[in-house]
KOLVEXKE-762083 format. One line per 5 residues: their letters; for each residue y, z, x of N, C-alpha, C, O. Coordinates in steps of 0.2 Angstrom, whole numbers, plus 5000, padded with zeros to 4 digits. Each point is the difference from the previous one (the first is absolute). Example, Ala and Ser with C-alpha at 12.3 -4.5 7.8 and 13.67 -1.06 7.14 Angstrom:
<atoms>
as> 4972,5039,5066,5006,5000,4996,5006,5000,5004,4999,5003,5005 ~ 5006,4993,4993,5006,5001,5004,5005,5003,4996,5006,5001,5003
</atoms>
This chain:
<atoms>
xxxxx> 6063,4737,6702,4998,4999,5007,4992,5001,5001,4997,5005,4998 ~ 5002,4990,5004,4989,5002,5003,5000,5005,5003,5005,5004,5002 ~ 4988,4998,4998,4998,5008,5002,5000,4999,5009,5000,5005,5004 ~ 5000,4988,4998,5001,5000,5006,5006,5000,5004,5001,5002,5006 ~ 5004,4996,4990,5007,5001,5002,5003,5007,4998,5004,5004,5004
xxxxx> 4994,4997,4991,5000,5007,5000,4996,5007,5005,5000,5006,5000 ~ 4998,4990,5002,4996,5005,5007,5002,4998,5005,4999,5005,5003 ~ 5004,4990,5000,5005,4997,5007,5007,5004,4999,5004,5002,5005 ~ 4998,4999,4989,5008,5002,4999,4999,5009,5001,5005,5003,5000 ~ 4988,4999,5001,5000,5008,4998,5003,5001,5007,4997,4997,5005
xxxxx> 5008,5009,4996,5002,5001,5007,4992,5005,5005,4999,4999,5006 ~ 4999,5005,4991,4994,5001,5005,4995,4994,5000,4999,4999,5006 ~ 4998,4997,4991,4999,4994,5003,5003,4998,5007,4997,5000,5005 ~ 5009,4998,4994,5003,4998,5004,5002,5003,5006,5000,4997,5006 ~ 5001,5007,4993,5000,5006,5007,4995,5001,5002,4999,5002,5006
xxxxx> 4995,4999,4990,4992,5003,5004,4997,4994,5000,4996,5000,5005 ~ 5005,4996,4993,4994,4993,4999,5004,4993,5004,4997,4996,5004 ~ 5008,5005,4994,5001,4990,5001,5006,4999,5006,5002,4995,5003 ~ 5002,5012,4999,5005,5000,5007,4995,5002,5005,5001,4998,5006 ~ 4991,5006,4994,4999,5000,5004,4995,4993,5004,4999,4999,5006
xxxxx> 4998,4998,4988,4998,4994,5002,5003,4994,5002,4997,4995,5003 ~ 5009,5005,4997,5005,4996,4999,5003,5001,5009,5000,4996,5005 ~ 5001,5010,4997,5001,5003,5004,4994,4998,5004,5001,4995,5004 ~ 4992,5008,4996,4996,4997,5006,4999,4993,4998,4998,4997,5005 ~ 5004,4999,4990,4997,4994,5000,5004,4997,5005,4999,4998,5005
xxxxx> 5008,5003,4993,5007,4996,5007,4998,5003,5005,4999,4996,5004 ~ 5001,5011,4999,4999,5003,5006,4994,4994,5003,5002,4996,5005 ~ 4992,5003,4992,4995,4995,5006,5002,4994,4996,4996,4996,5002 ~ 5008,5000,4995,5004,4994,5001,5002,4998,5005,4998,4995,5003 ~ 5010,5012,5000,5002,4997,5003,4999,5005,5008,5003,5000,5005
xxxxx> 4993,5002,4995,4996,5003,5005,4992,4997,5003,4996,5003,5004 ~ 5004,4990,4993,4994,4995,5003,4992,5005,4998,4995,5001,5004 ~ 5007,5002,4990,4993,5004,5002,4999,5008,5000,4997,5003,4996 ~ 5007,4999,5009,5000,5006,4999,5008,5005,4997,5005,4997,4998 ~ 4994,5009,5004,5004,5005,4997,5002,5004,5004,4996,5001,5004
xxxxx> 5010,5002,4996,5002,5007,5002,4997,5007,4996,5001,4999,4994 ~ 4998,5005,5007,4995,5007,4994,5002,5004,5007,4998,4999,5006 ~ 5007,5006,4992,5000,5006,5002,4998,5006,4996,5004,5004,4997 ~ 4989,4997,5004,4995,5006,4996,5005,5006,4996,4999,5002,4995 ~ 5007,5000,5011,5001,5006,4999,5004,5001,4995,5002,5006,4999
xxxxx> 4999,4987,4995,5007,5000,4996,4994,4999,4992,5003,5000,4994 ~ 4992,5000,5005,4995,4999,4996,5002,5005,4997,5003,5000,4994 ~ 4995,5006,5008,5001,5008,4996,5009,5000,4995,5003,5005,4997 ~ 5000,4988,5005,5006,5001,4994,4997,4995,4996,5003,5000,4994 ~ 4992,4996,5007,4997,4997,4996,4998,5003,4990,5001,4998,4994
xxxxx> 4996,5006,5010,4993,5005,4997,5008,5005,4996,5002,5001,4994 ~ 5000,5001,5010,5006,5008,4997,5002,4995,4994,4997,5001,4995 ~ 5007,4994,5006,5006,4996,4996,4994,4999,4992,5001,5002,4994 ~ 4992,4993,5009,4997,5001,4993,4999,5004,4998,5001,4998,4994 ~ 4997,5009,5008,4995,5003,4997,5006,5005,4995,4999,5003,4995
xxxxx> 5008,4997,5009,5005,5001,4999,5002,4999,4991,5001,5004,4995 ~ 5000,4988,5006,5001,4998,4994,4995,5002,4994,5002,5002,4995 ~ 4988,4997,5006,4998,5001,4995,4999,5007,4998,5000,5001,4994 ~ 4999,5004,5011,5000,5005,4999,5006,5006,4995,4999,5005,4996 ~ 5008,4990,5005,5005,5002,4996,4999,4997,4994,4998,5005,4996
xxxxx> 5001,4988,5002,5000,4999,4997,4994,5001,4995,4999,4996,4995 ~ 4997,5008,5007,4996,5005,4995,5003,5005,5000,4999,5002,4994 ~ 5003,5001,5007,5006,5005,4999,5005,5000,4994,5001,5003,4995 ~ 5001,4990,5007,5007,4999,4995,4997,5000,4993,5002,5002,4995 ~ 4991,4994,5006,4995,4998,4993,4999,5007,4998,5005,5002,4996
xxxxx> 4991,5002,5005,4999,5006,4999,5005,5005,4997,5000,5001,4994 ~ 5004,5000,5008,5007,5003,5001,5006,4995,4993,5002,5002,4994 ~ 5000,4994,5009,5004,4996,4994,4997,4997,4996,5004,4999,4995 ~ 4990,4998,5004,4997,4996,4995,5004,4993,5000,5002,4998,5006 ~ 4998,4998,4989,5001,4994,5001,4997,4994,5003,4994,4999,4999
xxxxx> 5008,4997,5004,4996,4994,5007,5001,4999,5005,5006,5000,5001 ~ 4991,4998,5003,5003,4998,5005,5005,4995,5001,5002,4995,4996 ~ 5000,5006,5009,5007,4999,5001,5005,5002,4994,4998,5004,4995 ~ 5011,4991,5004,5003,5001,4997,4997,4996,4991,5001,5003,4995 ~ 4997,4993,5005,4996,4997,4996,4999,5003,4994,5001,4997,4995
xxxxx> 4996,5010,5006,4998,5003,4995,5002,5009,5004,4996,5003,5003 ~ 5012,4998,4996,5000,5003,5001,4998,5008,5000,4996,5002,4996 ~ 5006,5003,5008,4996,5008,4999,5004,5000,4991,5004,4997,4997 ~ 4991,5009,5001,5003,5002,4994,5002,5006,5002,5005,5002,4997 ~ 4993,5003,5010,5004,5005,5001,5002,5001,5005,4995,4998,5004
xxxxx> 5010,5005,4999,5004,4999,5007,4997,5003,5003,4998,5005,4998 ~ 5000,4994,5011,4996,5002,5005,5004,5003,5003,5004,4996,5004 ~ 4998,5010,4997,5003,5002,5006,4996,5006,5005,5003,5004,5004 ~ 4990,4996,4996,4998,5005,5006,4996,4995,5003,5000,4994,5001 ~ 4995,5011,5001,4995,4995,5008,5008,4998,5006,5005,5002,5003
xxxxx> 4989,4990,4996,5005,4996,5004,5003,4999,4998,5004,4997,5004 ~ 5001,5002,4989,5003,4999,4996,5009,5006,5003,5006,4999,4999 ~ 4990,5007,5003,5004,5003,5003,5004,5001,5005,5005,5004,5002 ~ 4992,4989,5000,5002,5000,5008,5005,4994,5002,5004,4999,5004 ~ 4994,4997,4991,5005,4990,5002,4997,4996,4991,4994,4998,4999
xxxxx> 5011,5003,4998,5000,4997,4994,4995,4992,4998,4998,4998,4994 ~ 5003,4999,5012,4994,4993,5000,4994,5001,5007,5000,4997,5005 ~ 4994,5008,4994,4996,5000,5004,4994,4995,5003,4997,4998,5005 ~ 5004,4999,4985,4992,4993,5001,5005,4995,5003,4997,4996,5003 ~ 5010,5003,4996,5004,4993,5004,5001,5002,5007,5001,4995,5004
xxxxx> 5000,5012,4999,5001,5002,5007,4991,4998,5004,4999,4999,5006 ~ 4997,5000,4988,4993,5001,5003,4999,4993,5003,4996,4999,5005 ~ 5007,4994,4989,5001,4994,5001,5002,4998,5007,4998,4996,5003 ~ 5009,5008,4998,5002,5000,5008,4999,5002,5005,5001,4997,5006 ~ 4995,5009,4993,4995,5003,5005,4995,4994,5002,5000,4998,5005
xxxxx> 4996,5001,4992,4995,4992,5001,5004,4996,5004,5000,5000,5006 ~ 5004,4996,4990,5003,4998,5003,5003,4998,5008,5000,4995,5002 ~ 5002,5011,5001,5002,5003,5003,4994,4999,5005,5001,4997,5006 ~ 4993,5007,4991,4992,4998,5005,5002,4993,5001,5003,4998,5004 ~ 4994,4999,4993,4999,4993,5001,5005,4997,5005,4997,4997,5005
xxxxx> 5009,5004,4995,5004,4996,5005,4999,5003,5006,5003,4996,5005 ~ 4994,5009,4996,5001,5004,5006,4994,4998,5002,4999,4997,5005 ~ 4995,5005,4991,4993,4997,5004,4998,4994,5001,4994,4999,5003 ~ 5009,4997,4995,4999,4990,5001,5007,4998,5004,5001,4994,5002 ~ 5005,5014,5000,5004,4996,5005,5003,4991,4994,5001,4994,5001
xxxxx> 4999,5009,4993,5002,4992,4997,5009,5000,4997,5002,5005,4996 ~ 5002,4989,5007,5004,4997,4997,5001,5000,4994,5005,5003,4998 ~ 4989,4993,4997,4999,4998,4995,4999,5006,4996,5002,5000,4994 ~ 4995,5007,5009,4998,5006,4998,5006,5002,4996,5001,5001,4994 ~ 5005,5000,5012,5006,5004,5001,5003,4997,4996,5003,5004,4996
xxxxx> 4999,4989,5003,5003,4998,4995,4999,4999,4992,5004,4998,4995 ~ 4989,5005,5005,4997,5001,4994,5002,5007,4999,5003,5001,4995 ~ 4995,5005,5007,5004,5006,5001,5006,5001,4998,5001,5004,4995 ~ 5004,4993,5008,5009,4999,4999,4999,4998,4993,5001,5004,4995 ~ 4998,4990,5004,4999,4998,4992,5000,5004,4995,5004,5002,4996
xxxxx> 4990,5001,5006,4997,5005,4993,5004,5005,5000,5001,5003,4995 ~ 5001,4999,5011,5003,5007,5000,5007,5001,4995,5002,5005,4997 ~ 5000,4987,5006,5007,4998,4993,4999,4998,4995,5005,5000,4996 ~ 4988,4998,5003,4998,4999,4993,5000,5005,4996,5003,5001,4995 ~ 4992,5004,5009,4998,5009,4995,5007,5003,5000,5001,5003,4994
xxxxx> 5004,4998,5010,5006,5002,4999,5003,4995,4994,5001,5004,4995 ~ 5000,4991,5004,5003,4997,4993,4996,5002,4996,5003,5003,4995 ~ 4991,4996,5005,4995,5003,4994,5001,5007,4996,5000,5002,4995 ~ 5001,5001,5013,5000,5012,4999,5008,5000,4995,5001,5004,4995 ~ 5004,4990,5007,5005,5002,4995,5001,4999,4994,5004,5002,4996
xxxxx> 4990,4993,5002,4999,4998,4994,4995,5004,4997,5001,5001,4994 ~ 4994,5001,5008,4996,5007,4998,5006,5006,4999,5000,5003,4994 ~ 5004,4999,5010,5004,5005,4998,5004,5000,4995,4999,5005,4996 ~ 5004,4988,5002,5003,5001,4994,4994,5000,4994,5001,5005,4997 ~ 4994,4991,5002,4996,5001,4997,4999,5007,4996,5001,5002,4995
xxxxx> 4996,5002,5014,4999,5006,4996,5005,5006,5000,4997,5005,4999 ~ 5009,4995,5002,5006,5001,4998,5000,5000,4990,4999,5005,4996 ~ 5003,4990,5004,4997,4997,4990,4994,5004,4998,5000,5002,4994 ~ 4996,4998,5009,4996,5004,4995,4998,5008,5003,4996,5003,4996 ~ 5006,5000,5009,5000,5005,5000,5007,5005,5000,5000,5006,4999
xxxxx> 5006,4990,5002,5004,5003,5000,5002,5005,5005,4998,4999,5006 ~ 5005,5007,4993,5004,5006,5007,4995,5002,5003,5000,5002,5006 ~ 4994,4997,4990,4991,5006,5004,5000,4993,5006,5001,5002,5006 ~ 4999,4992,4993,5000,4994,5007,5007,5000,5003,4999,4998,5006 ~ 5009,5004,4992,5003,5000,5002,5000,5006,5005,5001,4998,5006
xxxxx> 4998,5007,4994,4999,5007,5003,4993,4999,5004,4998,5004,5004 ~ 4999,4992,4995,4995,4997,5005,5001,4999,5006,4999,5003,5005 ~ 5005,4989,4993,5001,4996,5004,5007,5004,5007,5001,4998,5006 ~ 5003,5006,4990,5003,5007,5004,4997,5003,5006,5002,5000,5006 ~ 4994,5001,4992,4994,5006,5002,4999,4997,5008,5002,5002,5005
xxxxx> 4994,4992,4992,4993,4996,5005,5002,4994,5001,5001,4996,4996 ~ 4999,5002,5011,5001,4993,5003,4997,4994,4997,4995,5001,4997 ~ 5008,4994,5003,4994,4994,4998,4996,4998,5003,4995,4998,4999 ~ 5009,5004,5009,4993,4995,5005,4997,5006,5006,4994,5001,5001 ~ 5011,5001,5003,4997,5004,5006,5001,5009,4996,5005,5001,4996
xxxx> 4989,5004,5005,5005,5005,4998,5006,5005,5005,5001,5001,5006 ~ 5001,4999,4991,5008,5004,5004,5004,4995,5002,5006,5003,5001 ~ 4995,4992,5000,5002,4994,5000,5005,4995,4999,5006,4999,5001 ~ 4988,4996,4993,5003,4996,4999,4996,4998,4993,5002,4995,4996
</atoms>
């Protein structure tokens, strides 16, 4: 795969870079020009990212390995945010998300939102098993413990 398609298929790309362009480019498409922007939904903007990168300096730190599953942790992260909702850099993907559809009022937004949300949920259960196999009862008693998505939850 080129280094180009390999950087369109990275899912933060896609969430931070190419749904949001994609999203204002059709907003003034089919808006003759202009947009809808409700200022006040921006700060899930800002949360959802910084959400994601800031865990996921955590997880680096903490479990070693790479980012994302690709190269996964060599050691199980169970504190921080880690303590709180077992997928925090994928909740951060939807937190963005979540901004975007809200602050451009967009269809296109919302439906890209739904998607992913069922995308990372297929994805969270194939990470589970993954790291089920290689950490064994310490991720089983984990996954007990702490919710995958909301905590107390769900």
């Amino acid at each position: 795969m080129s280094r180009i398609a390999a950087w369109v298929r990275s899912t933060p790309v896609r969430t931070f870079i190419l749904y949001p362009l994609a999203v204002v480019a059709w907003e003034l498409l089919i808006n003759n020009g202009t947009m809808r922007f409700e200022p006040w939904f921006v700060p899930l903007l800002a949360w959802g990212y910084l959400q994601y990168r800031l865990v996921g300096k955590y997880r680096l730190r903490h479990g070693g390995g790479g980012p994302g599953m690709d190269t996964p942790p060599e050691r199980l992260v169970t504190t921080g945010p880690f303590a709180i909702c077992r997928n925090p850099m994928y909740l951060g993907h939807v937190i963005f998300l979540i901004g975007l559809t809200l602050t451009f009022q967009s269809a296109l937004a919302a439906l890209l939102t739904v998607a992913t949300v069922i995308w990372f949920h297929l994805r969270v259960r194939r990470d589970e098993r993954r790291l089920t196999e290689r950490f064994g009862q310490p991720y089983a008693d984990y996954m007990a413990r702490v919710k995958r998505w909301i905590p107390e939850l769900f």
